[in-house]
C-alpha positions in Angstrom: 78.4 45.1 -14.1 76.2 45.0 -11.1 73.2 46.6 -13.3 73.5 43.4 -16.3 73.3 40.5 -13.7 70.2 42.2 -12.5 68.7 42.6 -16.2 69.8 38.8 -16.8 68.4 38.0 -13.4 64.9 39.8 -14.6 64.6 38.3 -17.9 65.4 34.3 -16.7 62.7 35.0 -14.1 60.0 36.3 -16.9 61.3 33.3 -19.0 60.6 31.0 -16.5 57.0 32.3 -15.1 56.2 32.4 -19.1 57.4 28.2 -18.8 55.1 27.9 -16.1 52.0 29.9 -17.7 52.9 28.1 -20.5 52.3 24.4 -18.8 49.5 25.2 -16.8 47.6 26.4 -20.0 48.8 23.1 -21.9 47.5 21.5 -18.7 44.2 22.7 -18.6 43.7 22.2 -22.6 44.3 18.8 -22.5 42.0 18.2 -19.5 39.1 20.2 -21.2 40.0 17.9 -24.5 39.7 14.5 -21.9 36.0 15.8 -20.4 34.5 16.5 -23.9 35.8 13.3 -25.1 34.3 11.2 -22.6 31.3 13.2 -23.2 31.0 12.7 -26.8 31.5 8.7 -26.0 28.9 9.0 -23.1 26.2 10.7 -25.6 27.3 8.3 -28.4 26.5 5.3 -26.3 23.3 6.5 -25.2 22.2 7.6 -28.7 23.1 4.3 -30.6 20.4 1.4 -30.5 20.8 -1.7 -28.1 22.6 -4.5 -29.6 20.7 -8.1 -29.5 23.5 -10.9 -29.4 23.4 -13.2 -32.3 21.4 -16.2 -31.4 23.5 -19.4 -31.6 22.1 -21.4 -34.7 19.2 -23.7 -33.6 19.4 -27.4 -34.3 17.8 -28.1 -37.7 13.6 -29.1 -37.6 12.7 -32.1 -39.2 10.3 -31.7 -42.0 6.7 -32.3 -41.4 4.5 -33.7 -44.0 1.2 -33.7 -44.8 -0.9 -36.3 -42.7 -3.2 -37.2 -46.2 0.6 -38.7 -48.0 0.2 -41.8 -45.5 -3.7 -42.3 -45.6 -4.8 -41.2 -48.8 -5.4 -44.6 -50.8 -4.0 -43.1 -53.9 -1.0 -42.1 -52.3 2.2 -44.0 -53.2 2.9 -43.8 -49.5 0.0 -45.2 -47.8 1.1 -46.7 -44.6 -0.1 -50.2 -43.2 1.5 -51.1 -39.8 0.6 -51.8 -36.5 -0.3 -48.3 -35.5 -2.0 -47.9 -38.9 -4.7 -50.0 -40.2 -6.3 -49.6 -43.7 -9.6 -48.6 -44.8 -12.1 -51.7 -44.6 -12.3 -54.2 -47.4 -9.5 -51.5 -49.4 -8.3 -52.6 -52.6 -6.4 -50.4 -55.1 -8.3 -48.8 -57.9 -5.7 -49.4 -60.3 -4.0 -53.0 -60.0 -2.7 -54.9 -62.8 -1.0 -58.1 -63.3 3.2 -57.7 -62.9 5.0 -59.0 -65.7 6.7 -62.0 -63.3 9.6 -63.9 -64.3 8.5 -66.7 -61.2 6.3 -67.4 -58.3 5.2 -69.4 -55.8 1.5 -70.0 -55.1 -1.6 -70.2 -57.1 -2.2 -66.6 -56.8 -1.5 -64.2 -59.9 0.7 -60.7 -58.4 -0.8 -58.0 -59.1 0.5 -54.0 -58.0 -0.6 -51.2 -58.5 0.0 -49.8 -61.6 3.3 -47.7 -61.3 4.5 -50.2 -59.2 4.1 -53.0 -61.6 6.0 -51.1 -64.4 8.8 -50.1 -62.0 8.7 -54.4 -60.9 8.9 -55.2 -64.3 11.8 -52.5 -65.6 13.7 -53.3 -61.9 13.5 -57.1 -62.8 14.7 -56.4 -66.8 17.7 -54.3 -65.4 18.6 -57.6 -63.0 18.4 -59.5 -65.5 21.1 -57.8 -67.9 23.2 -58.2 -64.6 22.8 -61.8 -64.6 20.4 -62.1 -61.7 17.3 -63.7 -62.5 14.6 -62.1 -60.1 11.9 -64.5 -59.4 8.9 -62.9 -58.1 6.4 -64.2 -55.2 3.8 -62.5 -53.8 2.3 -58.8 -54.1 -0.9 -57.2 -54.0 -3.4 -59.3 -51.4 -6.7 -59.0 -50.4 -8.0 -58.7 -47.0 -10.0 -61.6 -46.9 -7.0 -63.7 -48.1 -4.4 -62.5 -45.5 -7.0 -63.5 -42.8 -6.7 -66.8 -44.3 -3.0 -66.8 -44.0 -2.8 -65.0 -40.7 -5.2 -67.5 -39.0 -3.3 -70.3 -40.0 -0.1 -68.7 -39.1 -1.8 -68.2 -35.6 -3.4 -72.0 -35.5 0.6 -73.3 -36.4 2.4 -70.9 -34.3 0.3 -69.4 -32.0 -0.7 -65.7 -32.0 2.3 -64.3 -30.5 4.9 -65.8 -33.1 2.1 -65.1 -36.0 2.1 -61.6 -34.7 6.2 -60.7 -35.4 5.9 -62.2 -39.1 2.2 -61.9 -40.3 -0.1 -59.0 -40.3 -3.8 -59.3 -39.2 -5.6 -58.8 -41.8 -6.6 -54.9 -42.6 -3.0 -54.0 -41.6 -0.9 -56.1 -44.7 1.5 -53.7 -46.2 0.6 -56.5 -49.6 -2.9 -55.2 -48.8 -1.7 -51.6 -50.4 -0.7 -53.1 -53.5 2.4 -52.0 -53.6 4.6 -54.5 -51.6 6.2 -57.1 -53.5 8.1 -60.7 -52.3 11.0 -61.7 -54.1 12.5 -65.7 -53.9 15.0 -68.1 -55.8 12.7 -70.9 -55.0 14.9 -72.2 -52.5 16.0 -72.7 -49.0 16.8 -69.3 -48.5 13.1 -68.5 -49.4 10.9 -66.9 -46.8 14.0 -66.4 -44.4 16.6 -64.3 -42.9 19.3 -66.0 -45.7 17.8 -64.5 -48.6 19.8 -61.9 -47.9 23.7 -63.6 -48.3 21.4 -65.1 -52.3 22.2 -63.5 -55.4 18.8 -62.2 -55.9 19.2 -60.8 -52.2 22.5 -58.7 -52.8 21.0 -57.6 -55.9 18.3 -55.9 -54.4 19.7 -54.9 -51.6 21.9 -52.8 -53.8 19.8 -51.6 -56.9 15.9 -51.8 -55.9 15.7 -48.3 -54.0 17.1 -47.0 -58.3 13.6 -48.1 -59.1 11.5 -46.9 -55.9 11.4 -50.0 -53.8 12.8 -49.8 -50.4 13.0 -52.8 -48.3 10.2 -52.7 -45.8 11.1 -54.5 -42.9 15.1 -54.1 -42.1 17.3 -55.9 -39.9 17.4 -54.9 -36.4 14.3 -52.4 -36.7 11.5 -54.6 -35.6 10.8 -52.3 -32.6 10.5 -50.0 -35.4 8.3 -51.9 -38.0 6.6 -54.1 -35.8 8.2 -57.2 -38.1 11.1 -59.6 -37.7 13.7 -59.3 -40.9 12.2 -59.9 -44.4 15.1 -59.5 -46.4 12.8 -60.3 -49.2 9.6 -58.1 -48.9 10.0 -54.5 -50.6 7.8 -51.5 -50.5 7.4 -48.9 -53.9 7.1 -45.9 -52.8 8.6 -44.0 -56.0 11.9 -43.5 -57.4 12.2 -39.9 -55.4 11.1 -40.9 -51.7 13.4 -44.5 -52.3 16.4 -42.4 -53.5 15.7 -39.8 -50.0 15.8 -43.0 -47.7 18.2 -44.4 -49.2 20.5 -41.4 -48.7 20.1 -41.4 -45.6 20.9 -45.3 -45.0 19.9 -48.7 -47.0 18.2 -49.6 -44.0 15.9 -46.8 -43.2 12.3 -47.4 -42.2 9.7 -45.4 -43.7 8.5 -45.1 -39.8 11.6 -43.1 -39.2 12.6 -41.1 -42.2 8.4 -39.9 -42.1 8.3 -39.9 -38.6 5.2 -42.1 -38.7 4.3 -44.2 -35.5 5.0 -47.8 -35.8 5.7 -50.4 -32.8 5.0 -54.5 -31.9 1.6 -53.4 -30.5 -1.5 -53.0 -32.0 -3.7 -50.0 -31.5 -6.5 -51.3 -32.1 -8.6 -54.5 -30.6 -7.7 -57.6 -32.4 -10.4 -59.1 -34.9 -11.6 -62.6 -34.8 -11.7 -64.6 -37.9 -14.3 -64.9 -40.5 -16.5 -67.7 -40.0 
C-alpha cells in the first residue's frame, strides 16, 4: 500500500514538472514570435517610401488671356476706357451702315461689320416681340466725340463731362462696336431707360446676340461711367453668353480682368482748334 502512494506520488510530480516545461516553452515561443514581429514591422517601415500628404485643393486661377484680344483693332474685344486709350485717329476697317429702325441726330450709325448684322437680327427678333427698337448712335469718329466732349465740358464743366462723356481717343463708340438705343422720349439718354419697354427688352435678350451692356449700374468705380442703361457693347455671341453667366451686370473690366477706374492714365488733351 505504502509502495503505490509512492508510485502515484512520482508520477503527479513528473506530470506536473512536464506542466511546467510545458509553459515555459509556450512562454518563450510566443515571446520569440512578439520580437520577430516587431522586427518585421520595424524593417517594413523603414523599407516603404515616405508618404507626402495630400495637398488640400488650391483655390481655382482665373484664366489669363492674351494681352493682343483687348488691343488688337480687329479684335471684337478692343477695349476703350479710361486706363485704355485707342490708337490715334483709329477707325475700323470694316464699318457699314446698321440697318436702323430710328435715330436721333444727323449722323448715319454705322458698326463694324458683324456687329451691324448682329444689330440688325437683335432688332428683327424685338420686333416679333412687340418692342420696336429705335436705334441712336454707334460707330464715332474721334474728331467728332471731341466735339461732343468739349461741349459737354463748356455746359457742365470737366468734372461732370468726365463721369458721362469720354475724351476723345478713349469712346468705347470710337471701336465701332458700341451702339445707343432710345424710344425718342423722356427716358432717352437717362437712368429711366431702364424701367422702358425697349430697356427691359434689352436688358433681357441683347447678351443672345453678343451685346452686353457696357456701363452697369452701380459699377462706375469699375467703368469709369455713371449708368447708361442704354449704351451696349458687341463683343460676340460667345464672350456675351460667358458674362452673362456669370451675372447681367458684369463689366468686361472684371470678367477680363482688364484695368478700368474714374482716372485717366494719361495727360488730358486740349481741344482742336
Amino acid at each position: 500500500m505504502a509502495h503505490r502512494k509512492k508510485r502515484t506520488f512520482r508520477i503527479s510530480r513528473i506530470l506536473f514538472l512536464f506542466v511546467i516545461a510545458g509553459g515555459i516553452a509556450a512562454a518563450v515561443f510566443y515571446g520569440f514570435r512578439m520580437i520577430r514581429t516587431r522586427n518585421l514591422r520595424k524593417e517594413a517601415v523603414q523599407a516603404s517610401p515616405s508618404i507626402e500628404p495630400t495637398p488640400s485643393p488650391s483655390a481655382s486661377i482665373a484664366p489669363s488671356y492674351d494681352p493682343a484680344l483687348f488691343t488688337d483693332p480687329d479684335s471684337l474685344l478692343l477695349i476703350a476706357n479710361k486706363s485704355h486709350r485707342l490708337p490715334e485717329g483709329y477707325e475700323p476697317s470694316d464699318l457699314i451702315d446698321v440697318n436702323t429702325i430710328g435715330g436721333h441726330g444727323t449722323i448715319a450709325p454705322m458698326m463694324r461689320k458683324e456687329a451691324a448684322e448682329a444689330e440688325a437680327e437683335m432688332t428683327a427678333a424685338a420686333f416679333e416681340d412687340g418692342i420696336y427698337l429705335q436705334f441712336s448712335s454707334a460707330y464715332r469718329s474721334e474728331e467728332y466725340q471731341s466735339e461732343l466732349y468739349w461741349g459737354y465740358v463748356a455746359s457742365d464743366g470737366q468734372e461732370a463731362a468726365d463721369t458721362y462723356s469720354s475724351r476723345p481717343g478713349y469712346s468705347d463708340h470710337q471701336t465701332g462696336l458700341a451702339a445707343d438705343f432710345v424710344e425718342n422720349g423722356s427716358s432717352d439718354f437717362t437712368a429711366d431707360f431702364e424701367h422702358t419697354e425697349s430697356g427691359k427688352w434689352l436688358y433681357e435678350h441683347a447678351w443672345e446676340y453678343g451685346f452686353v451692356i457696357r456701363y452697369p449700374k452701380g459699377k462706375d468705380e469699375i467703368t469709369g461711367y455713371t449708368f447708361e442703361p442704354w449704351h451696349y457693347r458687341y463683343i460676340g455671341k460667345d464672350w456675351a453668353a460667358e458674362l452673362h453667366a456669370v451675372s447681367p451686370d458684369e463689366t468686361i473690366e472684371e470678367y477680363f480682368g482688364i484695368t478700368g477706374g474714374i482716372e485717366y492714365t494719361d495727360p488730358i488733351s486740349t481741344p482742336a482748334s
